[in-house]
N, C-alpha and C positions, 0 to 999 in steps of 0.2 A: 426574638433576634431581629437585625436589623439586616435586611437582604438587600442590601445598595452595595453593590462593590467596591471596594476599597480602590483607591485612585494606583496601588503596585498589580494589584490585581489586573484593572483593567490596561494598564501599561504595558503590564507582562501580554498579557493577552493580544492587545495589537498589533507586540512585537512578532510574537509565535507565528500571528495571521500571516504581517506580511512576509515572513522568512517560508511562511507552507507554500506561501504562492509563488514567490521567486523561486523554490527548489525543490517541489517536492515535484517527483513521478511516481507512474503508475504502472504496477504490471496489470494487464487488464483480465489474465487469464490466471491469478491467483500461484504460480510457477514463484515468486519470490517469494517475498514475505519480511522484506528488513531493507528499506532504504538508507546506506549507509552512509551516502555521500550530505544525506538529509540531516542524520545524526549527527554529523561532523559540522554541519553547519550550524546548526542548533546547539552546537558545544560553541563554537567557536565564538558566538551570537551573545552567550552566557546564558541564553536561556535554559540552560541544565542547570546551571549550580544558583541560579540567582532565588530560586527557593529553600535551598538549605539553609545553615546556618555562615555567618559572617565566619568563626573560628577556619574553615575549611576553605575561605576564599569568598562563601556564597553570600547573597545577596541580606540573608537575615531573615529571610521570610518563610514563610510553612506551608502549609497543605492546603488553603485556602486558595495560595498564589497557585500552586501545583494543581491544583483542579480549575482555575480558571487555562491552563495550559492544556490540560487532555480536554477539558472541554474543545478545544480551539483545533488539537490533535482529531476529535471525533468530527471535527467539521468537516474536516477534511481528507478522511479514513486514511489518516499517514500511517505509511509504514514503520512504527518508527514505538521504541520497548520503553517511552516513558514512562508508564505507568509501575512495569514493574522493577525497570534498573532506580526510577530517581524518588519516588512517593512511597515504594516497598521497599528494595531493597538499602540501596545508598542511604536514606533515610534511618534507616535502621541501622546500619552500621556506624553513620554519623551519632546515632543517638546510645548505640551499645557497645557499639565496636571499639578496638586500642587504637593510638595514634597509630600505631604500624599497620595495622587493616586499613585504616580510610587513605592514607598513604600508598598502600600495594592496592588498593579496590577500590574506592572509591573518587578520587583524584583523575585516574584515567577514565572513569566514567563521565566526569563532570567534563573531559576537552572530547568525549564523544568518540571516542577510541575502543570502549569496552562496552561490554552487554554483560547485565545481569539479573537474574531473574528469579524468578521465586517457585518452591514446589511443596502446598501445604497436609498433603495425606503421603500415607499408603508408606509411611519410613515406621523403620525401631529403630532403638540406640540403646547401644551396652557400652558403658565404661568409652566414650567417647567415638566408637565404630557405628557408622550407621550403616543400613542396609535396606532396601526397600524400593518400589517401584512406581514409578507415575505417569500415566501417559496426559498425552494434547499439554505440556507444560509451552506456557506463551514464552516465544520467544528462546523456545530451550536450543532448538538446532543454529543459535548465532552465540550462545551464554559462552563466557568466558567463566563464569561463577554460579552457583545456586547456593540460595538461602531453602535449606530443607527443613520440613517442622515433622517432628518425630513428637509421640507425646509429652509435654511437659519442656519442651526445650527446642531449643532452632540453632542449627551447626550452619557455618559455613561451608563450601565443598569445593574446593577447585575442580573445574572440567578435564584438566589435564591428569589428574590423580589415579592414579592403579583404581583398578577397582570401578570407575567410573565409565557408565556406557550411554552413550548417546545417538537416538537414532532417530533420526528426521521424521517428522511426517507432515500433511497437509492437513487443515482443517479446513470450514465452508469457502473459507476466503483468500488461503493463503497457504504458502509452506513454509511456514517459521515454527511452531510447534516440533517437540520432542516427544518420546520415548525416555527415560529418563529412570536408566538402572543401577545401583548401587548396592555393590558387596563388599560387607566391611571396609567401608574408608574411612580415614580417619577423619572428621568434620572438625572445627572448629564453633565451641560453644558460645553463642551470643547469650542464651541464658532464657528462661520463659517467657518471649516475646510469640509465642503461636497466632494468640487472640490480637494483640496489637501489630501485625500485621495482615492479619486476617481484615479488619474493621478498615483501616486504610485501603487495602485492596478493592474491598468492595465500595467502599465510599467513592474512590478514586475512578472503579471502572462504571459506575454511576453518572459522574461529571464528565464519564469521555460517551457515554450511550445519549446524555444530555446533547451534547454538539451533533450525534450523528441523527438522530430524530430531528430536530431543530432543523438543520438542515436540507434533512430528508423532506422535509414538510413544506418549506421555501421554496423548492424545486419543483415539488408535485402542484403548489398552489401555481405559481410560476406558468407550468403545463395546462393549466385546467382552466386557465383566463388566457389561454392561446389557441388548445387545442381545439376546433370546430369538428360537429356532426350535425347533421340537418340546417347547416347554414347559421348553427350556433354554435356560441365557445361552451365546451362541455361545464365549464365551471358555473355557469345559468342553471344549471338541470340540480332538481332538489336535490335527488339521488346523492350527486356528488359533492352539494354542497355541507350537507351532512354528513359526508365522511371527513370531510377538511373542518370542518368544527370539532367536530369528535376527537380526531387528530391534534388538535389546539390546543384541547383540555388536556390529553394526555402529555402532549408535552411542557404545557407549565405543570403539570402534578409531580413529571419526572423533576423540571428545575427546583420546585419547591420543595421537596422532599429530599432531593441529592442536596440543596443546599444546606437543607436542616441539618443531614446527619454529619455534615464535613463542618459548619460552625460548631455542631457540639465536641465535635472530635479536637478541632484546635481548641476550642475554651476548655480543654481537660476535664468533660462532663459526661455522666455516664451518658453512651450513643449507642448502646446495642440495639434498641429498640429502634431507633431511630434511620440506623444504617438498615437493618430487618426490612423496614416501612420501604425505604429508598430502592433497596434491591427490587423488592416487590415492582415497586411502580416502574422500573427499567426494564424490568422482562415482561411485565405483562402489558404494560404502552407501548413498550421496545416492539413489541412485537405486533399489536395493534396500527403501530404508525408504519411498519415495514411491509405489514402488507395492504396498508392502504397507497402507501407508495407505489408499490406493483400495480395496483387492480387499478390506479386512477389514470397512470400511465399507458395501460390497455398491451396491445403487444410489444412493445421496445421495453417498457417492465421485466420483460423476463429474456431481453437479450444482453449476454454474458458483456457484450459489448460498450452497453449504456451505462450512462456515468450513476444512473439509478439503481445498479445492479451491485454496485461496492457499498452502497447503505443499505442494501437490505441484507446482506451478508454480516455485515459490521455488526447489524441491530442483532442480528440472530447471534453471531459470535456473546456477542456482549451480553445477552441474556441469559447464558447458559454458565459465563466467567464466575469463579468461586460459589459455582452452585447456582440452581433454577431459585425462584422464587421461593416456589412451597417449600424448601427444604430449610431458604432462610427464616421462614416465617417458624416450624418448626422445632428449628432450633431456639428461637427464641423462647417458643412457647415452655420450651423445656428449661429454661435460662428462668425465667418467672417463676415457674412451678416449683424450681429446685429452692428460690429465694424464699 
C-alpha cells in the first residue's frame, strides 16, 4: 500500500486542526464528557459530512478521510462522538439505511445537532424486539440513537422509545458513557452489518489512539529537552532517552498498522487480521507511551490538572474501546481456525 496521504485527507485534517484549536474546551476534572458547541462547529465547518458520500450532501469521501479526522480528534483529546455518530453509525445508515432514516438520522447528525452511537454485545432479538443490556456505551448519556447488534443483525433504536433506559455514568476520563437497557423495543433492522461495524470501529478508534500517542510523545519529548536536574535537561540522561525512542517506535508501529487495516477496509479487502494487528499495537503501545508520558514527566504526570493527564486517560480509554488487545487477537485466531 502506498501510506502518503491523499492531498482530501490531509486537507480535511488541517481543517479539523485548526477548528480544535479555535473551539475546543476542556473539562479538566472529567465532570463532562461531550463538547457540544465543538460539535456544532465541526458541523457547521462540514467537517462531519465531508466524508460520507456526495448523495447525502457529503464530500464523497470515506474512512480514510474519517480517520485522518479522529486521528486530529485524538490530538487533541476532543470531546467530541466522531467516531461513533459519523465512521459507525451515520456511515452505516448512509450505507444500509432507507432515504427516510438518513433523513430523520443522519442529516441532523452531519449540521452537529444529534449524537449517535453504537452498542455491540449483550442484546437478543425476536421477531424485531430487542432486549438486552450494555454498560460504559461511548457517548451513550448524549445519544439521541443507538445502533444495537443482537446476533446476526443490527436494529436501529430511538432513545426516546418505551422501553428504553439510560443511565449515565463516568468512565477514566469523562462522563459521557451509559448504562444502556432495553426491554422489548421495537428496533429498526439495518440487516447483518455486526462484523462491519465492528471492524470500522476498531479501525477508527485505532487512527484516533494514533493522534493521542503522537501527541503525547511530542509533549513529553518537548519536557525532557527543558526539564533540568543536576544542572541538566533530563532529556541528556540515557535513562530517559530510551524511553523516548522506545516510545517513537511504538508510535510509528500504531500509525503503520492503524493505517494498514483502514487502506484495507476502504479497498474492500479482507482486514480482519489486519484491524486484530492494529488493535493490538494501540493497547499494548497505547499503553506503553501513556505511561512513559507520566514517569517522564515526574510529579505534574500525575496531576489531574496537567494537560498530560487528558492523554494518559485517552490512551487508557482507547485501549480498552471494542475490546483489550488479547481478545482481539483471539478472536481472530478463532476467525483462521474456523477457515
Amino acid at each position: 500500500m502506498d501510506f502518503t496521504p491523499s492531498e482530501a485527507s490531509a486537507d480535511l485534517a488541517a481543517l479539523t486542526r485548526r477548528i480544535l484549536a479555535d473551539k475546543l474546551t476542556h473539562d479538566p476534572h472529567g465532570t463532562g464528557g461531550f463538547d457540544a458547541p465543538l460539535w456544532t462547529a465541526l458541523g457547521q465547518a462540514g467537517v462531519l459530512d465531508a466524508a460520507l458520500p456526495s448523495s447525502l450532501g457529503g464530500g464523497g469521501f470515506g474512512l480514510l478521510e474519517q480517520c485522518a479526522v479522529l486521528t486530529e480528534i485524538g490530538r487533541a483529546v476532543a470531546a467530541v462522538p466522531y467516531l461513533t455518530s459519523i465512521t459507525m453509525a451515520a456511515a452505516a445508515l448512509a450505507e444500509f439505511g432507507t432515504p427516510e432514516l438518513v433523513d430523520r438520522w443522519v442529516l441532523p447528525v452531519l449540521r452537529g445537532e444529534r449524537v449517535l452511537t453504537v452498542a455491540l454485545s449483550g442484546f437478543t432479538a425476536s421477531d424485531g424486539r430487542v432486549s438486552g443490556t450494555e454498560s460504559a456505551v461511548p457517548f451513550g448519556a448524549y445519544a439521541h440513537g443507538f445502533l444495537v447488534a443482537a446476533p446476526g443483525e443490527v436494529f436501529l433504536v430511538d432513545a426516546a422509545d418505551p422501553g428504553v433506559t439510560v443511565q449515565p455514568q463516568q468512565t477514566v476520563d469523562h462522563a459521557d458513557a451509559a448504562l444502556l437497557e432495553l426491554s422489548d423495543v421495537a428496533g429498526i433492522s439495518l440487516g447483518p452489518i455486526g462484523e462491519w461495524l465492528r471492524l470500522r470501529g476498531t479501525a477508527g478508534a485505532c487512527a484516533q489512539q494514533l493522534g493521542v500517542v503522537e501527541r503525547a510523545l511530542e509533549l513529553t519529548a518537548a519536557y525532557a529537552a527543558e526539564r533540568k536536574q543536576f544542572d541538566h535537561v533530563i532529556g541528556g540522561f540515557q535513562a530517559v532517552r530510551q524511553r523516548l525512542a522506545d516510545a517513537y517506535v511504538d508510535v510509528e508501529a500504531v500509525r503503520l498498522t492503524s493505517q494498514q487495516a483502514v487502506w484495507r477496509l476502504a479497498s474492500d479487502l479482507p482486514a480482519a487480521e489486519a484491524v486484530a494487528t492494529a488493535k493490538f499495537w494501540a493497547a499494548e503501545a497505547g499503553h506503553r507511551v501513556a505511561h512513559t508520558t507520566v514517569h517522564v514527566h515526574g510529579g505534574v504526570g500525575i496531576d489531574v490538572d496537567h494537560v498530560v493527564h487528558r492523554y494518559f486517560v485517552a490512551a487508557k480509554r482507547l485501549e480498552f474501546l471494542f475490546g483489550p488487545a488479547t481478545l482481539q487477537l483471539l478472536a481472530l485466531g478463532d476467525e483462521l481456525a474456523a477457515s
